[in-house]
py3Dmol code that shows the C-alpha trace and the ligand (Angstrom):
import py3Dmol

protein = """\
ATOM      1  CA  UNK A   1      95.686  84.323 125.508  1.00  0.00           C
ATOM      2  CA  UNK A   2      94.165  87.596 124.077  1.00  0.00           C
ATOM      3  CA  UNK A   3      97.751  88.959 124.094  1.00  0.00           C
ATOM      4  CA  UNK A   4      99.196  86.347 122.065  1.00  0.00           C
ATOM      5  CA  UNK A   5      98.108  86.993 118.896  1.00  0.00           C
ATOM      6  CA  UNK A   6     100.476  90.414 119.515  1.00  0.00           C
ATOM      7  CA  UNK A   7     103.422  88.434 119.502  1.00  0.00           C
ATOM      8  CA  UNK A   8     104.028  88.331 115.858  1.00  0.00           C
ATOM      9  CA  UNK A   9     102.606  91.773 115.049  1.00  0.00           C
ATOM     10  CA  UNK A  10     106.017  94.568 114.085  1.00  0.00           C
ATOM     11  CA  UNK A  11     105.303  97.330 117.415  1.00  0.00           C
ATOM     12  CA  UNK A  12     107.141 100.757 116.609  1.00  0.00           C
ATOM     13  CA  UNK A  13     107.379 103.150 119.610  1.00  0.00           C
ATOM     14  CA  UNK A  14     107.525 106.718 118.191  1.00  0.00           C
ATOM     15  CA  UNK A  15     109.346 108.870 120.385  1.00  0.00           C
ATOM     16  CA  UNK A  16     110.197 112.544 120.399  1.00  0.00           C
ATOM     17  CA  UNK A  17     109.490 115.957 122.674  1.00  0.00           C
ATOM     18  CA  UNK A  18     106.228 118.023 122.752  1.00  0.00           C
ATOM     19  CA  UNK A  19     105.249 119.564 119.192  1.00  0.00           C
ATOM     20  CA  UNK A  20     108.214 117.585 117.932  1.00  0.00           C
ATOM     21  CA  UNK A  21     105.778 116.033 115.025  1.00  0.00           C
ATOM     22  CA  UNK A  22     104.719 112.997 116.154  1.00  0.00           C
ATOM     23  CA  UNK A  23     101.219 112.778 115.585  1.00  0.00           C
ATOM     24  CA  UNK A  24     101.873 114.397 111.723  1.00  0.00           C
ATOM     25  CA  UNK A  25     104.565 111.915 110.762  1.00  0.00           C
ATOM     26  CA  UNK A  26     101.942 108.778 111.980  1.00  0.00           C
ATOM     27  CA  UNK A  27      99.398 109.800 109.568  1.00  0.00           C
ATOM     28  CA  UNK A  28     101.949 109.679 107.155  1.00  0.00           C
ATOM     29  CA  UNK A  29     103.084 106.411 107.729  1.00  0.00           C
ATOM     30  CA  UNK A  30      99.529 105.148 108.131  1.00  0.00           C
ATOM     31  CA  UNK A  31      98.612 106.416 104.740  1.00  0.00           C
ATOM     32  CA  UNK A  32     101.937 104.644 103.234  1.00  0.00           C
ATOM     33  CA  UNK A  33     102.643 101.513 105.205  1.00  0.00           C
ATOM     34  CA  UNK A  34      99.136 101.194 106.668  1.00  0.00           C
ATOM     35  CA  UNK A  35      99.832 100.307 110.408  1.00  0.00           C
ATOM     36  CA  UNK A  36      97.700 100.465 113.428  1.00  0.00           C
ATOM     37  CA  UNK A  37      98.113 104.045 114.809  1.00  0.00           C
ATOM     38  CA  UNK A  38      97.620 104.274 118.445  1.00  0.00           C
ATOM     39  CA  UNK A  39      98.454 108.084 120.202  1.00  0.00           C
ATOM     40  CA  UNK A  40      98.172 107.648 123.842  1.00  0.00           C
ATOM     41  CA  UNK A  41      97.720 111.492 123.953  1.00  0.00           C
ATOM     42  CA  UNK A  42      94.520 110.895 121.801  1.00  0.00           C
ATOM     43  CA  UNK A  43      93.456 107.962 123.765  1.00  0.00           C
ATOM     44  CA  UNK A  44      93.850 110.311 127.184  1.00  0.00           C
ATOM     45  CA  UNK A  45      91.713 113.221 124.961  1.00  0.00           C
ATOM     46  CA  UNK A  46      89.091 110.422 124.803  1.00  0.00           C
ATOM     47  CA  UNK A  47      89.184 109.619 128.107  1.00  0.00           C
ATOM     48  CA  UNK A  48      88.692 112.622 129.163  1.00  0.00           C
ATOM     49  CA  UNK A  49      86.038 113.206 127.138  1.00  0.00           C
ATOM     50  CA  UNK A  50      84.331 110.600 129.313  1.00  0.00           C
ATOM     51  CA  UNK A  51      83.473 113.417 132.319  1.00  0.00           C
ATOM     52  CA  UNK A  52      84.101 110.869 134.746  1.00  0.00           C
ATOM     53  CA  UNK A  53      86.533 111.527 137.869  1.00  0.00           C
ATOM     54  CA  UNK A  54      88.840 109.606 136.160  1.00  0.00           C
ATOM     55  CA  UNK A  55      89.164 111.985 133.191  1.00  0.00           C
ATOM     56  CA  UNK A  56      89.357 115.327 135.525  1.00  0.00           C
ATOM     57  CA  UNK A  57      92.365 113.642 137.204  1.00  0.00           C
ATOM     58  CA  UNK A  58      93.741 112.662 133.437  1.00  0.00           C
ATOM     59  CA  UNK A  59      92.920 116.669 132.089  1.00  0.00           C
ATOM     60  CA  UNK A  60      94.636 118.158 135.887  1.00  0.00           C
ATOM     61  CA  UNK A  61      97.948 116.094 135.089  1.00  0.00           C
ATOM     62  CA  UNK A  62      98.007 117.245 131.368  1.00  0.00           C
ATOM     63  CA  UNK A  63      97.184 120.453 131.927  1.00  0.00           C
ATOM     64  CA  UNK A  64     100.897 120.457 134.358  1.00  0.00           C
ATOM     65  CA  UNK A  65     102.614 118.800 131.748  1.00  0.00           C
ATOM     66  CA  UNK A  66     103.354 115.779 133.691  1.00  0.00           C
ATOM     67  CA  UNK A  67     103.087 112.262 132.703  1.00  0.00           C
ATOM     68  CA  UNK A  68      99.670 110.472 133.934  1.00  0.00           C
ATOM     69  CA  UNK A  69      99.802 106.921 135.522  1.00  0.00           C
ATOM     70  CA  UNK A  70     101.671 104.674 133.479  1.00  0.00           C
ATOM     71  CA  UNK A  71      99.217 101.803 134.882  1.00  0.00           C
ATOM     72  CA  UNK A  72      96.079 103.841 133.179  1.00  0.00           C
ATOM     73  CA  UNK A  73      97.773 104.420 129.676  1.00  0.00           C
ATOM     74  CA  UNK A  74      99.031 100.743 129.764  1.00  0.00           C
ATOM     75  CA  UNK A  75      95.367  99.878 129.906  1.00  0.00           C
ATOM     76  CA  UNK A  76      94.276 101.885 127.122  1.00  0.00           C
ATOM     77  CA  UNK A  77      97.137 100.837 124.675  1.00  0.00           C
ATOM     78  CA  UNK A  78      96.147  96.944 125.336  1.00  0.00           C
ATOM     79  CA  UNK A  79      92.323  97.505 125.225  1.00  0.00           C
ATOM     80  CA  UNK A  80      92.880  98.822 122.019  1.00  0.00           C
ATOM     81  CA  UNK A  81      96.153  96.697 120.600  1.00  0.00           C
ATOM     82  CA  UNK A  82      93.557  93.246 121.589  1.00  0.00           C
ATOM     83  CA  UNK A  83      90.605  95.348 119.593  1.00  0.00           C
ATOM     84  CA  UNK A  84      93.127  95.414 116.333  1.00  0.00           C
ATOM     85  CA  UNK A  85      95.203  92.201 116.876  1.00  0.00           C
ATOM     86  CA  UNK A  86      93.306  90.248 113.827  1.00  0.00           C
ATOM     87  CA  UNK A  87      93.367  92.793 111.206  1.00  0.00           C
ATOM     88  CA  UNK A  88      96.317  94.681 111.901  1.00  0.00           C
ATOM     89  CA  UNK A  89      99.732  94.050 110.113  1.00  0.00           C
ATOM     90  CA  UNK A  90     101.637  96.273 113.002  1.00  0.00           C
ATOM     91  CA  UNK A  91     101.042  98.795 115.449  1.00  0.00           C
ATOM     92  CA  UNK A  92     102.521 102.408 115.573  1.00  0.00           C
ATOM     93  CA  UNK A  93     102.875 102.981 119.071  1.00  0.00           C
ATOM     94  CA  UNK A  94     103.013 107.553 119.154  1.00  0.00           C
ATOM     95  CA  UNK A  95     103.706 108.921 122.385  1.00  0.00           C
ATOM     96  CA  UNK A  96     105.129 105.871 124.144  1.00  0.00           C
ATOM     97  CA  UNK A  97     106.963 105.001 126.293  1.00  0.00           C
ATOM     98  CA  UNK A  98     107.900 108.328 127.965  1.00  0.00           C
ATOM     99  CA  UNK A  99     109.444 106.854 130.967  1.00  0.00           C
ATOM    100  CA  UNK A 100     111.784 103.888 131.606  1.00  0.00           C
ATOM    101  CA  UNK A 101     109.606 102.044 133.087  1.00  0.00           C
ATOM    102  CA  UNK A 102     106.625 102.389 130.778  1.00  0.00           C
ATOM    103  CA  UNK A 103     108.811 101.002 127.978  1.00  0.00           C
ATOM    104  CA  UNK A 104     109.935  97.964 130.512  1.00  0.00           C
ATOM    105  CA  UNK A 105     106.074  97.057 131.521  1.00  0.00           C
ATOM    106  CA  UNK A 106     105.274  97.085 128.368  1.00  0.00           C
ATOM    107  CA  UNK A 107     107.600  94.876 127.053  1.00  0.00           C
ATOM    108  CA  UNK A 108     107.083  92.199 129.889  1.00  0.00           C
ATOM    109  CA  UNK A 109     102.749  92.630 129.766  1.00  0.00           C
ATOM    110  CA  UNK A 110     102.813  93.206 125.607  1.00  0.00           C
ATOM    111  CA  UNK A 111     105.388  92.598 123.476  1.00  0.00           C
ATOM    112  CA  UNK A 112     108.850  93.313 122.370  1.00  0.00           C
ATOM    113  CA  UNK A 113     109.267  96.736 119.876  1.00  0.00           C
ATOM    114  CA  UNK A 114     110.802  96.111 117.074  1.00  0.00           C
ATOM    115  CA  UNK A 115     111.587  99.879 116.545  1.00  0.00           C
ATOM    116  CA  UNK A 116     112.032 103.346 118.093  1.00  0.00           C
ATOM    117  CA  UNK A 117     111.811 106.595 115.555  1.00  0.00           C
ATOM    118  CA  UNK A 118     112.953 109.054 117.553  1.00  0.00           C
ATOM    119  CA  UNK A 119     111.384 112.301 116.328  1.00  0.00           C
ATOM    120  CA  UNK A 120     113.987 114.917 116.940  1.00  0.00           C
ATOM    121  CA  UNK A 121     113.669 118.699 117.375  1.00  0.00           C
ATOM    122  CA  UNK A 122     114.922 121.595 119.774  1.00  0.00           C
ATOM    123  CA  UNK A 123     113.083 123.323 122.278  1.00  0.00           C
ATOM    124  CA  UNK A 124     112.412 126.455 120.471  1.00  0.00           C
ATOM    125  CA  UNK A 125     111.427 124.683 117.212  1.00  0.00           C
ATOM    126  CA  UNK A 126     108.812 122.701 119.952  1.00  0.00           C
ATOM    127  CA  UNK A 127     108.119 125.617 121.799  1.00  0.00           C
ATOM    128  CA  UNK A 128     106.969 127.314 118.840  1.00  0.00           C
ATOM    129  CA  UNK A 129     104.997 125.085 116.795  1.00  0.00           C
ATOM    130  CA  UNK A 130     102.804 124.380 120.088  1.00  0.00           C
ATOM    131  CA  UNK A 131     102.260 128.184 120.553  1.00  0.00           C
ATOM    132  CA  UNK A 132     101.320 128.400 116.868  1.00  0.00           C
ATOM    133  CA  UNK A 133      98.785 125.078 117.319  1.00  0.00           C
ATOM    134  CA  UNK A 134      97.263 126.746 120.861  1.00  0.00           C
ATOM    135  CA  UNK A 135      95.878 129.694 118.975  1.00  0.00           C
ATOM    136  CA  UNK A 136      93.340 126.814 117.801  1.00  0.00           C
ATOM    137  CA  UNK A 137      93.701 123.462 119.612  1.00  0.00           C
ATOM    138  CA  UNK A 138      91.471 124.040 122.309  1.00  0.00           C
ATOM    139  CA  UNK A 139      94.151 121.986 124.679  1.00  0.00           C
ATOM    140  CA  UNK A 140      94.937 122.333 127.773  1.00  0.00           C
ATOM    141  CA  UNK A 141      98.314 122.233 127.546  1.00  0.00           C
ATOM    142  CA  UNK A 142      99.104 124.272 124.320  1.00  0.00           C
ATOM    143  CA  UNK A 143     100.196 127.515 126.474  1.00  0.00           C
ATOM    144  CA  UNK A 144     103.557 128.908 128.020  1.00  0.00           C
ATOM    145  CA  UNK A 145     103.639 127.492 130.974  1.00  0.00           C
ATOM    146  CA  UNK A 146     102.395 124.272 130.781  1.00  0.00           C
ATOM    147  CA  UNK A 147     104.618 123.872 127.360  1.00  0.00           C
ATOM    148  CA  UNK A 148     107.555 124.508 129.795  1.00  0.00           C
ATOM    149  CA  UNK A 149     106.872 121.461 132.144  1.00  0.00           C
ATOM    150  CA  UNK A 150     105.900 119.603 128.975  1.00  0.00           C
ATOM    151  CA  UNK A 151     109.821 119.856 127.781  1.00  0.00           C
ATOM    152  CA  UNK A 152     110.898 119.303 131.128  1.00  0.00           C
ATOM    153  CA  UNK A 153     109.238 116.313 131.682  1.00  0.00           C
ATOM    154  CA  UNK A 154     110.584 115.325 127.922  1.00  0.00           C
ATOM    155  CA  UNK A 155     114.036 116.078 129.068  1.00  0.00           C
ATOM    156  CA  UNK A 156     114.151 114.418 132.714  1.00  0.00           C
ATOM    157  CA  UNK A 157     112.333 111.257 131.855  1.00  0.00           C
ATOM    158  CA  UNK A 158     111.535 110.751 128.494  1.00  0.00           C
ATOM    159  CA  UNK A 159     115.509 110.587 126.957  1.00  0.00           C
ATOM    160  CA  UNK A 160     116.576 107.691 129.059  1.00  0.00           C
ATOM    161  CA  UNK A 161     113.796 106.360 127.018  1.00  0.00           C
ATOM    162  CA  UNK A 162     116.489 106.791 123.852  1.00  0.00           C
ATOM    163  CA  UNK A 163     119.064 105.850 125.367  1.00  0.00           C
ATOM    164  CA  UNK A 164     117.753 102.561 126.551  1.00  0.00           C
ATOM    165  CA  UNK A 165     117.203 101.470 122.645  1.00  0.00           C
ATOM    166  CA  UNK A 166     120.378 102.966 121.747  1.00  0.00           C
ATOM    167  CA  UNK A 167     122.425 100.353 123.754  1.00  0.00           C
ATOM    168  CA  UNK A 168     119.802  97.592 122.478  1.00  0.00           C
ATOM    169  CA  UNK A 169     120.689  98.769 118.512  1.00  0.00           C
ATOM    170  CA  UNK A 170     116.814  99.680 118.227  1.00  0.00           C
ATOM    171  CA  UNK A 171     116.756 103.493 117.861  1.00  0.00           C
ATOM    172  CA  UNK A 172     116.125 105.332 114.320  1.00  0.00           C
ATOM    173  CA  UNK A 173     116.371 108.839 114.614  1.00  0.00           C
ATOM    174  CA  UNK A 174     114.954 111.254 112.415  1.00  0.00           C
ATOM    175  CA  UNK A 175     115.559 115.364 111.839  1.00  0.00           C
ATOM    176  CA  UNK A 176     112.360 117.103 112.508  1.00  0.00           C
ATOM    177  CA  UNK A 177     113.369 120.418 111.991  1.00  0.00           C
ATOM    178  CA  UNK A 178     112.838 119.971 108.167  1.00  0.00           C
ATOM    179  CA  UNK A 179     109.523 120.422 106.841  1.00  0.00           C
ATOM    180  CA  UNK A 180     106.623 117.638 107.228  1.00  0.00           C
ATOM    181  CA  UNK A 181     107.638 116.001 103.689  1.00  0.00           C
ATOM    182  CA  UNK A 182     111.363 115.791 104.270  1.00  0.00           C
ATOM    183  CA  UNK A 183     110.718 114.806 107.648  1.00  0.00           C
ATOM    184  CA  UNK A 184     108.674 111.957 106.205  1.00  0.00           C
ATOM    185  CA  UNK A 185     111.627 110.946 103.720  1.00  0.00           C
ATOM    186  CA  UNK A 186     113.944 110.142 106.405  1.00  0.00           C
ATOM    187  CA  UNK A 187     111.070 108.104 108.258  1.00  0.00           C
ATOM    188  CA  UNK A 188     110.520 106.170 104.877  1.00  0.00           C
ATOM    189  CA  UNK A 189     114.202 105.726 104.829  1.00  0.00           C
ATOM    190  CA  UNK A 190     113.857 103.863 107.851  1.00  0.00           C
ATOM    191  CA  UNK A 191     110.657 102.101 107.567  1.00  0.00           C
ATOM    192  CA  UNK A 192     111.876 100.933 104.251  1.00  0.00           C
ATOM    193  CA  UNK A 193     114.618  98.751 105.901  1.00  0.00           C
ATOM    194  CA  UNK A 194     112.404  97.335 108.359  1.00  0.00           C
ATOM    195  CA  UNK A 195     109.640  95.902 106.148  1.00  0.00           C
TER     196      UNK A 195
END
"""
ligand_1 = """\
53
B4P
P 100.660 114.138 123.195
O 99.275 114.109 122.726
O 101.537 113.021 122.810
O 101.175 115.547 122.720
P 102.405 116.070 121.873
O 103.669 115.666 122.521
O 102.147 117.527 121.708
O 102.408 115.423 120.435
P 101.501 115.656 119.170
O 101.626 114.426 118.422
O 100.140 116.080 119.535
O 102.073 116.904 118.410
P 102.927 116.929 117.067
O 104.270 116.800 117.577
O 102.505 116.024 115.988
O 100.689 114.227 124.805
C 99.951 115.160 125.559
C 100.004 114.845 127.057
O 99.368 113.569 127.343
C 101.383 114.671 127.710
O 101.960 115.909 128.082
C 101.054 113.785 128.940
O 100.508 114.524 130.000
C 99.995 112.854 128.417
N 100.552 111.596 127.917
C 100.575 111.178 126.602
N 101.168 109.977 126.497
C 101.534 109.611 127.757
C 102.202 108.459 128.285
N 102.662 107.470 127.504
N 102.420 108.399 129.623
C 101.998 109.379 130.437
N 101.353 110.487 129.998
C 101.134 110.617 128.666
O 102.639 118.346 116.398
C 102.734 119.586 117.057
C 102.454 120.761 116.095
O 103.567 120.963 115.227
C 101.263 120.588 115.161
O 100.551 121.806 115.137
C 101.871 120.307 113.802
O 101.083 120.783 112.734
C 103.190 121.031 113.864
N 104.234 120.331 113.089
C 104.502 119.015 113.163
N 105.548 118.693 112.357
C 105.956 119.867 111.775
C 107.010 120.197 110.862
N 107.838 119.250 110.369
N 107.157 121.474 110.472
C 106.320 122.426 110.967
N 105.303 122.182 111.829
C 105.122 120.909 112.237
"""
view = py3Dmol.view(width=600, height=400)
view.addModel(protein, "pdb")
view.setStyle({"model": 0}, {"cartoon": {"style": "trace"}})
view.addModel(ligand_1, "xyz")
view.setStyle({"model": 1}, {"stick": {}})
view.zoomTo()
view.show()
């Protein structure tokens, strides 16, 4: 019953690689179009943050660069959807799904999306950006190696992701190469139609 006060809320999954821009395109579209911004990376942070066993399993798996248990990050995103249902006019969904079947659970447990911005740059353009964040993040996973797995993991099981809402008509993609503000353009370009 909790859930069903989600049905009629607009859910946009934003999808794109490591460092691809994510996280600085939602605050954005927050500021503009003032949705619910939910970034399961942030929620895993917090969780982490918690010390328990639970959160040194979380910070091991991040720190490969491999996806954590979809069941754990389902939990989160609902927990926190239910918290916002009332005074929320739509929910920006960043980092999510990043596997097939994270986008299927979710649509059975949750809701339907309405949307998918797909948040597009190369691997260098990535590669680089995270290198240039890791001199100050603090992360984990902001170093070579793990930025490696992190694009692997992108490549292997996170683009059937795009595909999937291709065939459905559902995908938006955006060029994330460009600088944050043009970036944004082309997301408000797309937002624009769906409002
Ligand atoms: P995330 O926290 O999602 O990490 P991210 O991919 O690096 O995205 P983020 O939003 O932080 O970076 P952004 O591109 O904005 O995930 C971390 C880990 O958590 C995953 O590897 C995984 O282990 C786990 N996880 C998360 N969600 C999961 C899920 N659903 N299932 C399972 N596991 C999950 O920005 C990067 C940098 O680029 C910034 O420094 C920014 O300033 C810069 N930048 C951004 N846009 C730019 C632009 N246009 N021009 C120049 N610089 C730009």
């Amino acid at each position: 019953p909790e859930l069903d006060k989600l049905k009629n809320s607009k859910i946009i999954f934003v999808v794109g690689g490591p460092g691809s821009g994510k996280g600085t395109q939602c605050e954005r579209i927050v500021q503009k179009y003032g949705y619910t911004h939910l970034s399961t990376g942030d929620l895993l942070r917090e969780a982490v943050q918690s010390k328990s066993e639970r959160g040194e399993q979380l910070n091991a798996l991040m720190k490969e660069g491999k996806l954590v248990p979809m069941e754990v990050v389902l939990d989160l995103l609902k927990e926190n959807m239910i918290k916002n249902a009332d005074k929320s006019k739509g929910f920006l969904i960043d980092g999510y799904p990043r596997e097939v079947p994270q986008a299927q659970k979710f649509e059975e447990l949750i809701a339907p999306c309405n949307l998918v911005l797909y948040v597009k740059a190369g691997d260098d353009t990535m590669t680089k950006r995270l290198l240039h964040r890791g001199q100050t993040s603090g992360r984990v996973d902001d170093n070579e190696a793990t930025i490696k797995n992190r694009l692997t993991t992108f490549h292997n099981q996170t683009l059937p992701v795009l595909d999937l809402y291709e065939k459905q008509g559902k995908l938006a993609e955006v060029n994330s190469e460009l600088a944050p503000d043009e970036v944004f353009n082309e997301v408000r370009a797309v937002l624009d139609k769906l409002a």
